[in-house]
RODO-2510 file (C-alpha; in nm, 4 decimals, decimal comma):
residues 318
     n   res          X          Y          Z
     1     x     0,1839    -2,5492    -0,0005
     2     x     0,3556    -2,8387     0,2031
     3     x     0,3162    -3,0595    -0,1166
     4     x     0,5131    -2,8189    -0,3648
     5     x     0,7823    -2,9824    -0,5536
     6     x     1,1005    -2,7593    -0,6011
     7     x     1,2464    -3,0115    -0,8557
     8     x     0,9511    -3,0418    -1,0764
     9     x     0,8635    -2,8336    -1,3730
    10     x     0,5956    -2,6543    -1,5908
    11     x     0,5392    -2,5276    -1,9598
    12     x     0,4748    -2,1287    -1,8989
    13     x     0,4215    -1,8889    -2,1662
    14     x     0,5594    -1,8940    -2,4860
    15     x     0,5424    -2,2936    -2,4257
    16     x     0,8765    -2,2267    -2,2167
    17     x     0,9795    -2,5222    -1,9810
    18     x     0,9459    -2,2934    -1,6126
    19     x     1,0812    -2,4647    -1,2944
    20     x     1,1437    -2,3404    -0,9069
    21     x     1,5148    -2,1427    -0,8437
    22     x     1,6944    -2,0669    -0,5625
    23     x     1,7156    -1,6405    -0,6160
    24     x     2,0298    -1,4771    -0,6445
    25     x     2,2101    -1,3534    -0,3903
    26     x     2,0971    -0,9969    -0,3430
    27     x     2,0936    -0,7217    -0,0627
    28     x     1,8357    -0,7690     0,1555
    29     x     1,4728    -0,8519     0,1221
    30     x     1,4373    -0,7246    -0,2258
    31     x     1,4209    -0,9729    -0,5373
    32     x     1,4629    -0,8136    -0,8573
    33     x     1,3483    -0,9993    -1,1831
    34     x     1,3864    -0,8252    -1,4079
    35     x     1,6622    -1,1045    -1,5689
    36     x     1,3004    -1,2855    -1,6584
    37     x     1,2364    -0,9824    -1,9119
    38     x     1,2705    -0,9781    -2,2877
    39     x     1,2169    -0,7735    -2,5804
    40     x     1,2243    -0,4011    -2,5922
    41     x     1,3782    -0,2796    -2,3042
    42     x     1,1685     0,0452    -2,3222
    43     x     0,8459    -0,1160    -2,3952
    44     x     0,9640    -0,3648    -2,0494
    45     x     0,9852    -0,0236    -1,8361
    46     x     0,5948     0,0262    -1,9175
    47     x     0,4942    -0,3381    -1,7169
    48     x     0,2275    -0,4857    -1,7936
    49     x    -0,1099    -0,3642    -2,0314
    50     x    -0,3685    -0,5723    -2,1562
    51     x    -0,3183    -0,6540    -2,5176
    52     x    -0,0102    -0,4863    -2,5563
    53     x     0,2540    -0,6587    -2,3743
    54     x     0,3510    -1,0254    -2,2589
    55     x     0,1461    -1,1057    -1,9061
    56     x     0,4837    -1,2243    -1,6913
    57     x     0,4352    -1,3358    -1,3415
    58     x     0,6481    -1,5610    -1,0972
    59     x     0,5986    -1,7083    -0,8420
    60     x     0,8329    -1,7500    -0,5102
    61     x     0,7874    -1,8893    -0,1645
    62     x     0,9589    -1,9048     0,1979
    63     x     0,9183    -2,0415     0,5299
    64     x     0,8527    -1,8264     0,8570
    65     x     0,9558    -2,0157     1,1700
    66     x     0,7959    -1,8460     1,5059
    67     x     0,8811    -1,9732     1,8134
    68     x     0,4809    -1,9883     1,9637
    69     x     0,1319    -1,8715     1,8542
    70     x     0,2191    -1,5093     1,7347
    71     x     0,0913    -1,2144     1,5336
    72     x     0,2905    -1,0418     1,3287
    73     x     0,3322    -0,7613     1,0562
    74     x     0,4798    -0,8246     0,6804
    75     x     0,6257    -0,4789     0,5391
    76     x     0,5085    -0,5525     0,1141
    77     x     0,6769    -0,3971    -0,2003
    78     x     0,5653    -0,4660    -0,5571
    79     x     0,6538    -0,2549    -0,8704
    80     x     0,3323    -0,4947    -0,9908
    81     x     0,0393    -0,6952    -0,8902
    82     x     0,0885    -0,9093    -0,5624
    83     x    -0,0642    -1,1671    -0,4423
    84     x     0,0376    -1,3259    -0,1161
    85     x    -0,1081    -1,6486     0,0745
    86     x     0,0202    -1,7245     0,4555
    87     x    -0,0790    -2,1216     0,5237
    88     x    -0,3005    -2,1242     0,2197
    89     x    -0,4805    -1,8440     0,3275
    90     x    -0,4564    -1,5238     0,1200
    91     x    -0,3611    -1,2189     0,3384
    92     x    -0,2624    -0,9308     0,0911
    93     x    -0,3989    -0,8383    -0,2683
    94     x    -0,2696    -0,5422    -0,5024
    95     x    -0,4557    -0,6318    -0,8335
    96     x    -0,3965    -0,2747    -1,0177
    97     x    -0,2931    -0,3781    -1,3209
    98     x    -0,1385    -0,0496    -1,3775
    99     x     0,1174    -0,1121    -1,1264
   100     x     0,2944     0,1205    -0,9003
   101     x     0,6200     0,2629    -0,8120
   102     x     0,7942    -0,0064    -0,6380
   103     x     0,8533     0,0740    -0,2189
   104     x     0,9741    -0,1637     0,0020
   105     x     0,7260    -0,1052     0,2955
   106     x     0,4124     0,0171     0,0383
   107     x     0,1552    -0,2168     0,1830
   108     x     0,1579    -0,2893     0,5843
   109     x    -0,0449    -0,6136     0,7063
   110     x    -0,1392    -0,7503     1,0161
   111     x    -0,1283    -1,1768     1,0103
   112     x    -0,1389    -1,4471     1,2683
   113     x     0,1232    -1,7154     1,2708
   114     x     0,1211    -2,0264     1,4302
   115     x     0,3847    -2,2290     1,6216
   116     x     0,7062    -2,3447     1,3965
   117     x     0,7227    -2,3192     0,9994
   118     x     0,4532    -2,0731     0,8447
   119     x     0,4975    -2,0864     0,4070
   120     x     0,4026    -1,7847     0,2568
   121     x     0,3573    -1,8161    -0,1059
   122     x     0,3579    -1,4878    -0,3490
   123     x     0,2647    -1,4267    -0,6931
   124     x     0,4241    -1,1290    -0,8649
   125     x     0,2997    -1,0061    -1,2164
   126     x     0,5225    -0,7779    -1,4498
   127     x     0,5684    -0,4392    -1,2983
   128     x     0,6476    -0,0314    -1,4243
   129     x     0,9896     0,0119    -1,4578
   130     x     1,2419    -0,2388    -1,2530
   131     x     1,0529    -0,5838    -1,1778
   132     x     1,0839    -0,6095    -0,7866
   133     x     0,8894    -0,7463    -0,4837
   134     x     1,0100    -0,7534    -0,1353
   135     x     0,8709    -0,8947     0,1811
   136     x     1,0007    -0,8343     0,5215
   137     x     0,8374    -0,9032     0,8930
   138     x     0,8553    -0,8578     1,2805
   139     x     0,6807    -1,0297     1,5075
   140     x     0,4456    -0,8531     1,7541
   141     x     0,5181    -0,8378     2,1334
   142     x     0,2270    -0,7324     2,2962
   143     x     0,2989    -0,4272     2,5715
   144     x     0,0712    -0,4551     2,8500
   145     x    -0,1791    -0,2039     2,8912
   146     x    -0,1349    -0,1668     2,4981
   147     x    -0,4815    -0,2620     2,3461
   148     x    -0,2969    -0,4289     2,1177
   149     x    -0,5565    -0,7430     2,1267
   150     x    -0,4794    -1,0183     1,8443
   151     x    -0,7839    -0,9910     1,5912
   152     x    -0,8991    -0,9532     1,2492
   153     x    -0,9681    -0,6382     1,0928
   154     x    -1,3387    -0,6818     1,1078
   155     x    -1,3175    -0,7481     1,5013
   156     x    -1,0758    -0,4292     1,5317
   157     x    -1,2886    -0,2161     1,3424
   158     x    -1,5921    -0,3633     1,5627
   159     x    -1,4193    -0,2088     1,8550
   160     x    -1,3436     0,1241     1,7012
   161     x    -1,7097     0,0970     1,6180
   162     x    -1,8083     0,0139     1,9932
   163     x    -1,5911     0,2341     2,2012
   164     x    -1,5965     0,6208     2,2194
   165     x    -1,1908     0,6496     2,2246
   166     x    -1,0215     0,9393     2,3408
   167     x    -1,0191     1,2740     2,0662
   168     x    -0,7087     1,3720     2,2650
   169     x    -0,5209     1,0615     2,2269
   170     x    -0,6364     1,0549     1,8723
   171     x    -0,5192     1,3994     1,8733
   172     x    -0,1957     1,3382     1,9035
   173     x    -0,1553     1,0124     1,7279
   174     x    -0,2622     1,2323     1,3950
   175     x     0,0590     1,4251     1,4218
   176     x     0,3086     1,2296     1,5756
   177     x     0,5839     1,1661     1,3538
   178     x     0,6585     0,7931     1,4253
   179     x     0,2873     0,7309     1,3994
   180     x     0,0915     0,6403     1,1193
   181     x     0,1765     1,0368     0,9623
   182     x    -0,2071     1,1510     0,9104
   183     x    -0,0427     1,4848     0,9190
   184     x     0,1677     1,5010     0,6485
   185     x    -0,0803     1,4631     0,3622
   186     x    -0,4055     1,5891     0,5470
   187     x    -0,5038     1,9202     0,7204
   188     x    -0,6639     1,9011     1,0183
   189     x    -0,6220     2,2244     1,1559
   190     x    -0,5731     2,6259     1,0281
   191     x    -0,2757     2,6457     0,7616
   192     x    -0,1771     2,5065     0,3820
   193     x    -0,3717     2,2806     0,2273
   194     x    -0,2003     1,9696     0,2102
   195     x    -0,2150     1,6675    -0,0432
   196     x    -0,4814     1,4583     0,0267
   197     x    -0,8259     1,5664     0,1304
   198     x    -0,8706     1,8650     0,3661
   199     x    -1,0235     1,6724     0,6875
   200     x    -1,1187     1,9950     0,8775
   201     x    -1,4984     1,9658     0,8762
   202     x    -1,4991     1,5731     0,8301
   203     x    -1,6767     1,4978     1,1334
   204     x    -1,9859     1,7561     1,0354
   205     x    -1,9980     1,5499     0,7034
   206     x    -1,9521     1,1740     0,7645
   207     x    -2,0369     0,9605     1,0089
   208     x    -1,8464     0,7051     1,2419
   209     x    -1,9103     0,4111     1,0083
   210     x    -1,7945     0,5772     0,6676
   211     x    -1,4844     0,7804     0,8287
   212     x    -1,3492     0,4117     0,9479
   213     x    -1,4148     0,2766     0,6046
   214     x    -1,1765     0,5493     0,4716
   215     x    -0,9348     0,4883     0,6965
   216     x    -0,9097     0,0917     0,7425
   217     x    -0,9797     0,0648     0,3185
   218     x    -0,8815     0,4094     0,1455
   219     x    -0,8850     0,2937    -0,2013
   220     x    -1,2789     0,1712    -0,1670
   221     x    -1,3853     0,4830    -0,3251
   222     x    -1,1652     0,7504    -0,4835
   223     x    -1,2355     1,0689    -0,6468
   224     x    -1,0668     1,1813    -0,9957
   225     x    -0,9189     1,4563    -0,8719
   226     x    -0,7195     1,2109    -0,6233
   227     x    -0,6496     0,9044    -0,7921
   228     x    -0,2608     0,8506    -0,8417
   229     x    -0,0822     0,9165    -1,1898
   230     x     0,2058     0,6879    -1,2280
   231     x     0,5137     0,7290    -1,4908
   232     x     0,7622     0,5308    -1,6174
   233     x     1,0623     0,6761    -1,7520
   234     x     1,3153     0,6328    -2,0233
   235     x     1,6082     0,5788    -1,7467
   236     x     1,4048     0,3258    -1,5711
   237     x     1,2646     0,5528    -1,3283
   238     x     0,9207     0,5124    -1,1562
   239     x     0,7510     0,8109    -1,0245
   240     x     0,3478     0,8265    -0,8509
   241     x     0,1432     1,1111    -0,7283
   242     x    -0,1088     1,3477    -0,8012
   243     x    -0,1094     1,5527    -1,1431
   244     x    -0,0411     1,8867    -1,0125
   245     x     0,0563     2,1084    -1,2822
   246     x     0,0837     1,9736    -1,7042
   247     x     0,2179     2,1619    -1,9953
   248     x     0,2672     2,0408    -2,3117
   249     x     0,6314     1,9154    -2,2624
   250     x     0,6476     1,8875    -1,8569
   251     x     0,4377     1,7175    -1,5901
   252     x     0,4166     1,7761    -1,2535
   253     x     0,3777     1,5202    -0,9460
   254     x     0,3416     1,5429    -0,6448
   255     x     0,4114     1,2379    -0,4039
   256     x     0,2989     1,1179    -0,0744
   257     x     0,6313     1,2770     0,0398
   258     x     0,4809     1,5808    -0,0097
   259     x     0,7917     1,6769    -0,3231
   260     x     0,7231     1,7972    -0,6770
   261     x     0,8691     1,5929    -0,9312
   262     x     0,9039     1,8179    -1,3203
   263     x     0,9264     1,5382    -1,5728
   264     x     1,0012     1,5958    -1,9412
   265     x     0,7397     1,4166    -2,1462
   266     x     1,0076     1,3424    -2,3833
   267     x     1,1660     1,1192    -2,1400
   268     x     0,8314     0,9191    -2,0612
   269     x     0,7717     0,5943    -2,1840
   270     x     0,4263     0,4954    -2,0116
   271     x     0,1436     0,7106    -1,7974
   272     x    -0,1227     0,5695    -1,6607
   273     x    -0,3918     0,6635    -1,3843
   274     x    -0,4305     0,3740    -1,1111
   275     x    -0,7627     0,3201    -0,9030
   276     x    -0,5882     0,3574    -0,5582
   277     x    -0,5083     0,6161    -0,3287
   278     x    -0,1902     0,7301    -0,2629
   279     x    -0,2896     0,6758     0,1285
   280     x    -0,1453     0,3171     0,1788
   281     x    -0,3110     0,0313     0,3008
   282     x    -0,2356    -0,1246     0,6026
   283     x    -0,1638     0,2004     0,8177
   284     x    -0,3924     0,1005     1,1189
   285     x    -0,2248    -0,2473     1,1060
   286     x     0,0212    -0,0869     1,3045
   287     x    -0,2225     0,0832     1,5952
   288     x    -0,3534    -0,0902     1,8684
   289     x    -0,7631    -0,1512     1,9357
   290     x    -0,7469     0,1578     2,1609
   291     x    -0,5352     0,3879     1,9473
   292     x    -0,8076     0,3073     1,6229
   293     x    -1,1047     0,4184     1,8343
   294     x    -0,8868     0,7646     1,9363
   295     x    -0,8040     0,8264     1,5671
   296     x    -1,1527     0,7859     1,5300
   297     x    -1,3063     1,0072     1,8011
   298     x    -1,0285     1,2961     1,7006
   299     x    -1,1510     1,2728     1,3443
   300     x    -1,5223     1,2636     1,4513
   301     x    -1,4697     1,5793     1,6516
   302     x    -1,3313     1,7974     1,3527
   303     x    -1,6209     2,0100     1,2501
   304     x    -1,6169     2,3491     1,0270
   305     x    -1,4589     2,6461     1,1895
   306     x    -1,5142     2,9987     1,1412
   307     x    -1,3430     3,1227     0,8745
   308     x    -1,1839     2,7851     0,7790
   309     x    -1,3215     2,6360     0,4447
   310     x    -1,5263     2,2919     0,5884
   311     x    -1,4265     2,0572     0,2661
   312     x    -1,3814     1,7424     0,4145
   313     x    -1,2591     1,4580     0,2226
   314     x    -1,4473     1,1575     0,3561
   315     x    -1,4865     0,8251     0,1531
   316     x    -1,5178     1,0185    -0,1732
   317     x    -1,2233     1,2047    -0,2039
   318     x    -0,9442     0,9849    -0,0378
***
């Protein structure tokens, strides 16, 4: 990292001379690439496949200066695979090679930086549909009385794991709106099924270990039925979600957001069905020690009710 030289260059694919530039100037925290592309613009909008297309990726770095010891959170976007190193350490991996629709804050990390200039180095590989990656951050103040106790994800989830929390606090960190919005895609109490897996009888079905794995690491293990469909259109438009409804000219997703998107398969230039969940990682990165172990206990204490269908997700079906 500290050795890099920005005036020297490599041969990259195609036996093209490659060398380091300064981006250009664009709105915000969002560089697009796709300037880098050639060829067929519609067979560009598809990204990346193996054996079928070019395998692009760039490369870009920047400094983070904090003023002491500090944690902080980075806010991740990639339309592809990302790879991102803090100090020579990697901190975040998306390695779908399917790619994804491109969102500024998709992936949510906790880090730790130290004292004055902290180089983060990314890799970006060709993405679906517009070629953009985006990094933003904030450092963390802790609030006293917070829980909010610097640590690795391990140690966190060793606390969640070794305190009983509080199902009431959990409670209500599940549906607030500024929290980490359980809520929206999940039903935890009597009404419509929502999105993602019905979590009404979870506790009756899991245990404290596996729930946490779902949470902390949704995309460990995910069932068919919801595994993310993402399309790339003729207009350059990226959409991801579930397959809800398919005809033989129309398909139907819906999104995290909860909306139903009709798309003419006319207009679709590439389909394919990721590995992940549509539950981003990162969510708890945001919660303190304390607030993990509430989620936990209020998820632990949802068992089947009478009358209410008990088909919990759990680990299978995130």
């Amino acid at each position: 990292d500290a050795a890099i030289d920005f005036n020297a260059s490599r041969i990259g694919a195609g036996d093209e001379r490659v060398s380091w530039q300064a981006p250009p100037e664009q709105a915000g925290s969002i560089v697009s690439l796709d300037a880098l592309r050639k060829g067929d613009r519609s067979r560009a909008l598809a990204g990346y496949s193996e054996g079928e297309s070019a395998d692009l990726c760039v490369f870009a770095t920047a400094d983070i200066h904090a003023p002491s010891d500090c944690d902080a959170l980075f806010l991740l976007g990639s339309s592809g695979s990302l790879i991102v190193t803090l100090n020579q350490k990697p901190v975040s991996e998306f390695l779908d090679p399917s790619g994804r629709a491109f969102d500024p804050g998709g992936d949510l990390i906790r880090v730790r930086l130290k004292k004055g200039a902290n180089r983060v180095v990314l890799l970006s590989r060709e993405g679906v549909g517009s070629w953009r990656f985006s990094l933003r951050y904030a450092l963390i103040t802790a609030r006293t009385g917070s829980g909010k106790t610097p640590g690795s994800l391990k140690e966190r989830a060793q606390f969640a794991l070794a305190h009983p929390g509080d199902p009431k606090a959990g409670e209500r960190l599940f549906f607030e709106p500024g929290g980490p919005g359980c809520y929206r895609c999940h039903a935890a109490e009597p009404g419509p099924a929502r999105i993602g897996p019905d979590l009404r009888a979870i506790g009756s079905t899991y245990d404290r270990q596996a729930i946490l794995d779902a949470v902390i690491d949704p995309s460990r293990v995910v069932a068919p039925s919801y595994r993310s469909t993402l399309v790339a259109t003729r207009g350059g438009g990226v959409h991801q979600g579930i397959v809800r409804a398919e005809t033989a000219t129309e398909l139907e997703l819906v999104g995290s957001d909860l909306e139903i998107k009709r798309l003419s398969k006319a207009e679709i230039v590439a389909r394919r069905t990721t590995a992940r969940s549509l539950m981003p990682d990162g969510l708890v990165d945001g919660l303190s020690n304390t607030e993990l172990a509430d989620l936990l206990a209020y998820l632990l204490s949802l068992k089947s009710q009478p009358g209410i269908p008990g088909s919990a997700g759990g680990t299978g079906n995130k």
